[in-house]
N, C-alpha and C positions, 0 to 999 in steps of 0.2 A: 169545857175542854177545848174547842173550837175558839173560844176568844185567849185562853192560855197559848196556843200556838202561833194565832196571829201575831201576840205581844211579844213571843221569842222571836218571831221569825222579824218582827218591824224594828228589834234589840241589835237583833246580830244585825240588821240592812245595816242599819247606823251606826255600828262598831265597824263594822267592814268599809262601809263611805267614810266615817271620819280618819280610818287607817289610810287611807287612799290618798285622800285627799295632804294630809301629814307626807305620807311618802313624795310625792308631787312637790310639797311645797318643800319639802329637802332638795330633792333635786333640782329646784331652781335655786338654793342657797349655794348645793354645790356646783354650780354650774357658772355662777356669779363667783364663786373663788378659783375656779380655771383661769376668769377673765380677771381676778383683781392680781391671781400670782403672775401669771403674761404682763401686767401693766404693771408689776413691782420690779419685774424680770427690766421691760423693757426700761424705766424709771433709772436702775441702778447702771446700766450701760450708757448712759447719756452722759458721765464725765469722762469717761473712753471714748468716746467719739467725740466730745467736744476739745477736749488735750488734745488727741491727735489730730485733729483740721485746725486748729492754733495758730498749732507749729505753724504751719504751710500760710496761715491768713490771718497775720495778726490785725490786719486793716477792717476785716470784718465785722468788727463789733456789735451793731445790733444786732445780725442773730447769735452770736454771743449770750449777749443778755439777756437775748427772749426764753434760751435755752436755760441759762443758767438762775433764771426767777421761778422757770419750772422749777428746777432740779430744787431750789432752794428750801421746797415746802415740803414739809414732813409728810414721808405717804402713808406711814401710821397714822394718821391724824387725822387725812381727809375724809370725809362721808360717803356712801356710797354713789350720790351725786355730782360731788366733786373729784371725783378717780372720772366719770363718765367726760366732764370739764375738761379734766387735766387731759385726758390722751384726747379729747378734738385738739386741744394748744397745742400738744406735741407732734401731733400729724403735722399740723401747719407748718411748725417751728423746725421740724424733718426735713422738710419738703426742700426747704428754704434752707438747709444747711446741705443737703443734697447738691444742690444747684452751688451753693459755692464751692463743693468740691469738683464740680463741674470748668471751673475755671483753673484748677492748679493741677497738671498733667501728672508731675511728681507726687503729688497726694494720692491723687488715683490708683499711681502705683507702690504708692506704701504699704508694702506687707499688714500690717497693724491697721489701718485704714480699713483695707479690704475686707480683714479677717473681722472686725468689728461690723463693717457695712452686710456681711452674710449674715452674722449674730443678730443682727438687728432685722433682717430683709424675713430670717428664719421664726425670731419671736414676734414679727406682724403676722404672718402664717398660721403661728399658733395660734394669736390672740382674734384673727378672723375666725377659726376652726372656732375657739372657745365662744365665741361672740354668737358664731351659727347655734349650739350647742344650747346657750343659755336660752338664747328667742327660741329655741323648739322645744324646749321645758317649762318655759312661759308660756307657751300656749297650751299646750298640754295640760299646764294646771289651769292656767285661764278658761280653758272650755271646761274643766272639771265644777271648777266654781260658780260657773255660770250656768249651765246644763242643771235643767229638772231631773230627776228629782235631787240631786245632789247641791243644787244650791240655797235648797233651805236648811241644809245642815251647815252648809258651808258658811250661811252667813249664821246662825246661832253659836258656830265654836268663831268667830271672826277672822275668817278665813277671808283676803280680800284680794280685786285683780290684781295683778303685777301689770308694771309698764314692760315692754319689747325694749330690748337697749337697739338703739336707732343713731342714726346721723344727723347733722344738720342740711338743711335742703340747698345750702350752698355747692356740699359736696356730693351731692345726688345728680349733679349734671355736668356733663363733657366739659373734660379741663381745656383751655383751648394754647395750648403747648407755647406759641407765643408769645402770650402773656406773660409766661413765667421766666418769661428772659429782663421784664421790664424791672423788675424788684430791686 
């Protein structure tokens, strides 16, 4: 009687850890499509913003082209390590279209400009918020997979770590605001 109850009660731990664990590792799938809708959101805004600073710059052209080799590639397509790719390019490629609207006053004040540069200031916001969201679901199932006694179930159904979506260590240190006059 005594070893029947052990076996239920060791049935249900394991029903209930492998439920858990399932639950966890959703919530980092759905947390990963907050950040792929933001980076489809922000994706589909980039030939709005690139038409309208054109106008104003037609001399510019290589960020032009930087921009528009992004835009080129299907974001259906990409993997989930190439969306992580594409939006460090596109920060870059931002940055640097930024700064030329920085030289054309009239651009600045182009209703359309504007209205496009809040869209865009507004879906970096979200896609930070989502990015926060996805790394603290990450870890959360990270320590679940990893933590005894849940990590010997974790690894018999193949339950494995996730990576932190992270930055490159370039961008991890003070922009030094000068510099980005020299481009």
């Amino acid at each position: 009687m005594l070893t029947l109850i052990i076996f239920i009660a060791l049935i249900l731990f394991g029903v209930a850890t492998y439920n858990n664990l399932v639950r966890k590792k959703n919530n980092v799938d759905n947390a990963f499509g907050s950040i792929d809708a933001m980076l489809k959101k922000r994706f589909d805004l980039i030939p709005n913003l690139v038409a309208t600073v054109q106008q104003y710059a037609e001399h510019e052209k290589q960020t032009f082209a930087t921009i528009t080799d992004l835009r080129a590639k299907s974001y259906s397509t990409l993997k989930d390590d190439e969306k992580a790719e594409f939006d460090r390019n596109f920060t870059a490629a931002s940055r640097k279209l930024f700064m030329v609207a920085e030289n054309y006053p009239q651009l600045k004040a182009s209703e359309n400009f504007i209205q496009l540069q809040r869209t865009l200031n507004e879906t970096e916001e979200q896609l930070s918020a989502s990015r926060r969201t996805f790394n603290a679901c990450v870890t959360e199932y990270n320590n679940a997979v990893m933590t005894f006694p849940t990590n010997l179930l974790a690894g018999m159904f193949g339950f494995t770590k996730k990576e932190v979506f992270s930055i490159p260590e370039t961008e991890r240190s003070n922009p030094q605001v000068k510099d980005l006059f020299k481009s």
